[in-house]
C-alpha positions in Angstrom: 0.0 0.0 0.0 1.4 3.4 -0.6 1.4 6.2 1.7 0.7 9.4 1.9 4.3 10.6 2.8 5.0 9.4 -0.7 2.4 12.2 -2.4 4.6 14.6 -0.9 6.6 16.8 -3.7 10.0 15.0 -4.4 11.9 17.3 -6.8 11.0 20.5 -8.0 10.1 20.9 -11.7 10.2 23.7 -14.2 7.2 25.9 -15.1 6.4 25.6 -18.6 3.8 28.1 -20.5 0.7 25.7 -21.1 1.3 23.6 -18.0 -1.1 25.7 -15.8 -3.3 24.5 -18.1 -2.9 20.7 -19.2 -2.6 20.9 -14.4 -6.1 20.9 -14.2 -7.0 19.0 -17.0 -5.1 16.2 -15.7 -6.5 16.8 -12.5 -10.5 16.9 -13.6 -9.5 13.9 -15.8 -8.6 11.9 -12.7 -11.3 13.4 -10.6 -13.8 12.1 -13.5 -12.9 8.9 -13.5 -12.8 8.0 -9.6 -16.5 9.9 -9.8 -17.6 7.0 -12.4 -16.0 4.2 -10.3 -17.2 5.5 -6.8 -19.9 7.7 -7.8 -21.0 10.2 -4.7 -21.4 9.6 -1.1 -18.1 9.3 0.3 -16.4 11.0 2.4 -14.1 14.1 0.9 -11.0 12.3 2.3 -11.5 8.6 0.6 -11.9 11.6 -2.6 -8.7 12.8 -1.7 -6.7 9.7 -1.2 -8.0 8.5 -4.3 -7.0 11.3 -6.4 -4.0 11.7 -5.0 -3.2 8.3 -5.3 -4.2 8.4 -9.5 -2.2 11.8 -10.0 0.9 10.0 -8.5 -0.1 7.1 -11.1 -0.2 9.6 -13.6 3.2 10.8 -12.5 1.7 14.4 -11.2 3.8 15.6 -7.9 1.0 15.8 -5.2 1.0 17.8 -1.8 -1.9 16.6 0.3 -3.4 18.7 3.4 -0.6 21.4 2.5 -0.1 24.2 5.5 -1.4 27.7 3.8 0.6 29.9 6.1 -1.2 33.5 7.2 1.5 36.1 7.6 -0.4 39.4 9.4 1.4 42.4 9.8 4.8 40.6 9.1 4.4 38.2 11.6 3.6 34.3 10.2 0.4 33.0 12.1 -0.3 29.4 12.6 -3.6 28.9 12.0 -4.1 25.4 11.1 -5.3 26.2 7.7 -4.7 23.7 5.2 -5.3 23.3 1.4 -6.8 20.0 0.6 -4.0 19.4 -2.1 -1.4 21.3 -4.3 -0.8 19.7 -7.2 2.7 19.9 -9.0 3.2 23.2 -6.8 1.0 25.3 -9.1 -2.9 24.5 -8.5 -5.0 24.0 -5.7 -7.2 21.8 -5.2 -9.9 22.0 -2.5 -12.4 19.0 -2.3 -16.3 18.6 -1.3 -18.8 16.3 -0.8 -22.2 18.7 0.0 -25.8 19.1 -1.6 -24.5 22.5 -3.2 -21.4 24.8 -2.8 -22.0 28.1 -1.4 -20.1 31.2 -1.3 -18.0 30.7 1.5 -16.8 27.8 -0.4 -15.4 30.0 -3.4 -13.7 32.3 -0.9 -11.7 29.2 0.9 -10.0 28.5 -2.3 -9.4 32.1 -3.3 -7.8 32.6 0.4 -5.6 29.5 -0.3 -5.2 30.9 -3.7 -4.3 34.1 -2.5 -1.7 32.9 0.7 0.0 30.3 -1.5 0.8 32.7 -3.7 -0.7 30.7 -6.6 -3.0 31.6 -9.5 -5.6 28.5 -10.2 -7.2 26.6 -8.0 -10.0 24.0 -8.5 -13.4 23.5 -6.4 -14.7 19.8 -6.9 -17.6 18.8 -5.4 -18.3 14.4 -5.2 -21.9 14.9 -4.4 -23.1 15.2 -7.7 -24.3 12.9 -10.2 -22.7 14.1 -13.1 -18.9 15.3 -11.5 -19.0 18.1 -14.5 -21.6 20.2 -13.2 -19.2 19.6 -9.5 -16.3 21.5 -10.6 -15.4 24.7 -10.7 -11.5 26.6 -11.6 -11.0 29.6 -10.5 -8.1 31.8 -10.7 -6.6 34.5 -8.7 -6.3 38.3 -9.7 -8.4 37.3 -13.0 -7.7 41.0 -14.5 -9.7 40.2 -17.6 -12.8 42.0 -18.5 -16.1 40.1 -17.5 -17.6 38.7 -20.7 -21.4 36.5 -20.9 -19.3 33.1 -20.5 -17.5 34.5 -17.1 -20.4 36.1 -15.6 -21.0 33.7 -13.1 -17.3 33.5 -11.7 -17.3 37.5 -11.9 -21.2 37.3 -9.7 -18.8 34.6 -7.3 -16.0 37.5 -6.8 -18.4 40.1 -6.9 -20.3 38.7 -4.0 -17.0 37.8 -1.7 -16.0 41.4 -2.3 -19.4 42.5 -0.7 -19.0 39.8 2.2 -15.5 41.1 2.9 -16.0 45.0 2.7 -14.1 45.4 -0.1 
């Protein structure tokens, strides 16, 4: 059986341009296919070790239950958050199992987004039937102009900003 400790990142790899793309492909691509084996109604960490275990298959560096570190006024607060995974150091992923995502939901992963210093991020939710309609990338400071296709990630932002005070 393989553990965990050997999802952990081994060697750091190079960035290359379309990789923070073909990242999360790889990632729903997995996330699909446990969905059709399992289906919903597990719980999010069977999910996890699941899809940690077929991106180390697929040869994608994993980091599961990664320490997001909140520095505050210079000093670095530990606060016990954790992103669910980060996967080849670039996206994070944050796993659900619930009847529907919410708000607060969106504005986890844009924290971890945000702390971690990184610019994609998936939301994947088990608890559907189809896993498409589950999943949701988002990205951090998205500086594009809202167009029809991205008005429902720009009502998500829109709506943390309110909840914040921005």
């Amino acid at each position: 059986m393989i553990g965990p400790e050997q999802f952990a990142p081994t060697r750091a790899r190079p960035a290359y341009p379309g990789k923070i793309n073909q990242i999360p492909s790889k990632i729903i691509g997995a996330a699909i296919s446990i969905h059709k084996r399992l289906g919903p109604g597990l719980l999010e960490s069977a999910y996890e070790a699941c899809l940690a275990h077929e991106l180390y298959e697929l040869g994608v560096q994993v980091e599961r239950q990664k320490p997001v570190p909140l520095v505050y006024r210079e000093v670095k607060l530990d606060c016990g958050f954790r992103a669910d995974m980060v996967v080849e150091g670039e996206v994070v992923v944050e796993l659900k199992c619930k009847e529907a995502l919410h708000p607060v939901d969106h504005a986890q992963l844009l924290s971890h987004l945000r702390l971690l210093n990184l610019r994609v991020g998936l939301l994947i939710n088990f608890h559907v039937v189809v896993l498409k309609d589950g999943i949701t990338r988002l990205v951090n400071n998205y500086r594009e102009e809202a167009t029809q296709r991205h008005q429902p990630i720009a009502e998500i932002a829109e709506n943390i900003r309110r909840v914040r005070g921005e």
